[in-house]
N, C-alpha and C positions, 0 to 999 in steps of 0.2 A: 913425207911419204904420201903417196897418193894410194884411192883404193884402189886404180888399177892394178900399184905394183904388190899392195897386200894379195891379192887376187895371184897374181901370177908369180910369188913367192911362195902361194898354196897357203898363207898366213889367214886368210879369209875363203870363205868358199862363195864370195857373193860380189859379183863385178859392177852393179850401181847400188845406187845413194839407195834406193826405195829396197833392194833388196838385203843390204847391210841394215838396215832398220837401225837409225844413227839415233832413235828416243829410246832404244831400250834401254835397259838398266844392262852394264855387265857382271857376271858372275862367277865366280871362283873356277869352276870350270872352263868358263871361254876364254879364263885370261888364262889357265894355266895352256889349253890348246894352242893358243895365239903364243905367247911366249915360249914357247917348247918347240915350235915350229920357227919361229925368227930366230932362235939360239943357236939350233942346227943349222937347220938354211941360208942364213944369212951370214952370223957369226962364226961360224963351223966347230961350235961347242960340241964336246961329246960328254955322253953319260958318264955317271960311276956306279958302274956294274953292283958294287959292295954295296952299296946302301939300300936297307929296308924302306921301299917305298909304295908296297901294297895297302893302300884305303878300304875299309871296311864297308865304305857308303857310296863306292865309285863302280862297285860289280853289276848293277843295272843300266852300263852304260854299254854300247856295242867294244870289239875290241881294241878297235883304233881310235878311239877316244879312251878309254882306261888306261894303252901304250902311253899317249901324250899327258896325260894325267901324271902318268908313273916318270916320264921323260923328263916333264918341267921337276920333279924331285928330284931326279939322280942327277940333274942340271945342275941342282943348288935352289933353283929359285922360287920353290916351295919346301917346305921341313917337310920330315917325315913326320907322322902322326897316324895314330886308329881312324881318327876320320879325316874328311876331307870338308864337309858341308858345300858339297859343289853348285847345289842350287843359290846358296847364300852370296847377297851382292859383297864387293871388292870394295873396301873402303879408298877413301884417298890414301889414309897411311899406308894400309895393305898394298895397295898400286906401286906406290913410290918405292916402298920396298921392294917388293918382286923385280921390278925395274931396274933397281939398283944393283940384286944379286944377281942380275941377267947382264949388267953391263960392266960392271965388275969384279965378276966372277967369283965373287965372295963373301959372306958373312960379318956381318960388325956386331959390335956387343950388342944385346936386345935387354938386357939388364937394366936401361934407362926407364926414366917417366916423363913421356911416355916411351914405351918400348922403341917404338920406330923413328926415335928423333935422332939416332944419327943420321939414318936413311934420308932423312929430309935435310940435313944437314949436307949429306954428300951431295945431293942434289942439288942442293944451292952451289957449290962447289964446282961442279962441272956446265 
Protein backbone atom coordinates (compact mmCIF):
# COMPACT_ATOMS: atom_id res chain seq x y z
CA UNK A 1 0.00 0.00 0.00
CA UNK A 2 1.16 3.32 -0.86
CA UNK A 3 0.14 6.66 1.03
CA UNK A 4 -1.16 7.90 -1.80
CA UNK A 5 -3.67 5.20 -1.98
CA UNK A 6 -4.32 5.38 2.04
CA UNK A 7 -5.06 9.21 1.11
CA UNK A 8 -7.54 8.51 -1.60
CA UNK A 9 -9.18 5.43 0.24
CA UNK A 10 -9.95 8.56 2.81
CA UNK A 11 -7.77 5.78 5.22
CA UNK A 12 -5.42 8.72 5.93
CA UNK A 13 -6.16 12.49 5.66
CA UNK A 14 -2.44 13.28 4.84
CA UNK A 15 -1.13 12.73 1.14
CA UNK A 16 3.03 13.15 1.92
CA UNK A 17 5.57 11.39 4.06
CA UNK A 18 6.22 14.86 6.16
CA UNK A 19 2.43 15.21 6.66
CA UNK A 20 1.66 11.51 7.85
CA UNK A 21 4.34 12.07 10.40
CA UNK A 22 5.66 8.37 9.80
CA UNK A 23 7.82 8.94 13.82
CA UNK A 24 4.78 9.12 15.54
CA UNK A 25 3.67 6.70 17.88
CA UNK A 26 0.03 5.35 16.88
CA UNK A 27 -2.88 5.19 19.05
CA UNK A 28 -5.91 3.28 19.95
CA UNK A 29 -7.89 5.89 18.28
CA UNK A 30 -6.08 6.24 14.92
CA UNK A 31 -5.89 2.77 14.43
CA UNK A 32 -9.47 2.24 15.28
CA UNK A 33 -10.25 5.39 12.44
CA UNK A 34 -7.77 3.73 9.98
CA UNK A 35 -9.23 0.24 10.39
CA UNK A 36 -12.84 1.17 10.49
CA UNK A 37 -12.33 3.04 7.27
CA UNK A 38 -10.35 0.22 5.23
CA UNK A 39 -13.01 -2.35 6.66
CA UNK A 40 -15.89 -0.40 4.79
CA UNK A 41 -14.05 1.02 2.07
CA UNK A 42 -11.98 -1.30 1.03
CA UNK A 43 -13.43 -4.57 2.40
CA UNK A 44 -17.07 -3.49 2.18
CA UNK A 45 -17.63 -4.77 5.86
CA UNK A 46 -20.70 -3.72 7.48
CA UNK A 47 -21.61 -2.83 11.16
CA UNK A 48 -23.67 -4.83 13.68
CA UNK A 49 -26.13 -2.51 14.50
CA UNK A 50 -26.88 -4.74 17.98
CA UNK A 51 -23.94 -4.39 19.61
CA UNK A 52 -23.25 -1.97 22.53
CA UNK A 53 -20.36 0.04 21.48
CA UNK A 54 -20.60 3.50 23.19
CA UNK A 55 -16.96 4.45 25.04
CA UNK A 56 -17.32 6.53 27.96
CA UNK A 57 -13.64 8.28 27.22
CA UNK A 58 -14.38 8.82 23.43
CA UNK A 59 -17.29 11.76 23.81
CA UNK A 60 -14.54 14.42 23.68
CA UNK A 61 -13.85 13.52 20.26
CA UNK A 62 -15.85 15.54 17.20
CA UNK A 63 -18.69 13.31 15.79
CA UNK A 64 -17.01 11.65 13.02
CA UNK A 65 -14.40 10.39 14.83
CA UNK A 66 -16.68 8.85 17.88
CA UNK A 67 -18.95 7.26 14.49
CA UNK A 68 -15.48 5.44 13.51
CA UNK A 69 -14.52 4.73 16.92
CA UNK A 70 -18.08 3.10 17.34
CA UNK A 71 -17.65 1.64 13.57
CA UNK A 72 -14.32 -0.24 14.13
CA UNK A 73 -16.64 -1.97 17.31
CA UNK A 74 -19.68 -2.98 15.63
CA UNK A 75 -16.84 -4.32 12.86
CA UNK A 76 -15.60 -6.71 15.35
CA UNK A 77 -12.30 -5.17 15.45
CA UNK A 78 -12.34 -3.69 18.77
CA UNK A 79 -14.61 -5.28 21.80
CA UNK A 80 -16.89 -3.46 23.35
CA UNK A 81 -16.00 -2.04 26.79
CA UNK A 82 -16.60 1.39 29.36
CA UNK A 83 -13.66 2.84 28.00
CA UNK A 84 -11.78 3.00 25.11
CA UNK A 85 -8.18 4.61 26.33
CA UNK A 86 -7.94 6.12 22.89
CA UNK A 87 -5.00 8.39 23.63
CA UNK A 88 -2.96 5.10 24.82
CA UNK A 89 -0.46 3.66 22.13
CA UNK A 90 -1.35 0.15 20.28
CA UNK A 91 0.90 -2.51 21.24
CA UNK A 92 2.32 -5.03 18.60
CA UNK A 93 -0.14 -7.61 20.19
CA UNK A 94 -2.95 -5.20 20.14
CA UNK A 95 -2.10 -4.43 16.30
CA UNK A 96 -1.89 -7.99 15.15
CA UNK A 97 -4.98 -8.60 16.63
CA UNK A 98 -7.14 -5.79 15.42
CA UNK A 99 -5.64 -6.70 12.11
CA UNK A 100 -6.65 -10.07 12.25
CA UNK A 101 -10.34 -9.45 13.33
CA UNK A 102 -10.43 -6.92 10.43
CA UNK A 103 -9.23 -9.47 7.99
CA UNK A 104 -10.89 -12.29 9.28
CA UNK A 105 -13.89 -11.21 10.22
CA UNK A 106 -13.73 -12.78 13.44
CA UNK A 107 -12.76 -13.61 17.09
CA UNK A 108 -10.49 -16.42 18.48
CA UNK A 109 -10.20 -17.61 21.86
CA UNK A 110 -8.33 -14.68 24.07
CA UNK A 111 -8.27 -17.12 27.05
CA UNK A 112 -4.65 -17.94 26.16
CA UNK A 113 -1.13 -16.69 27.73
CA UNK A 114 -0.57 -14.45 26.32
CA UNK A 115 -4.02 -13.48 25.43
CA UNK A 116 -3.41 -12.59 21.80
CA UNK A 117 -1.18 -15.55 20.85
CA UNK A 118 -3.57 -17.01 18.62
CA UNK A 119 -3.80 -13.68 16.76
CA UNK A 120 0.02 -13.98 16.21
CA UNK A 121 -0.33 -17.39 15.47
CA UNK A 122 -3.04 -16.71 12.62
CA UNK A 123 -0.74 -14.25 11.43
CA UNK A 124 2.11 -16.44 10.88
CA UNK A 125 -0.37 -18.42 9.04
CA UNK A 126 -1.42 -16.21 6.32
Amino acid sequence: MSLRWLYEQSITKFQNPDQFMPDNYLTRVDAAKMLSVLSKNVFNRTTQINTNCVYGDTLEFDAITQSQVRDACQLGIFKPAIIFNPHQGITKGQLITVLIRMFDGKTYDETTNPWYKNYIQRAYEI
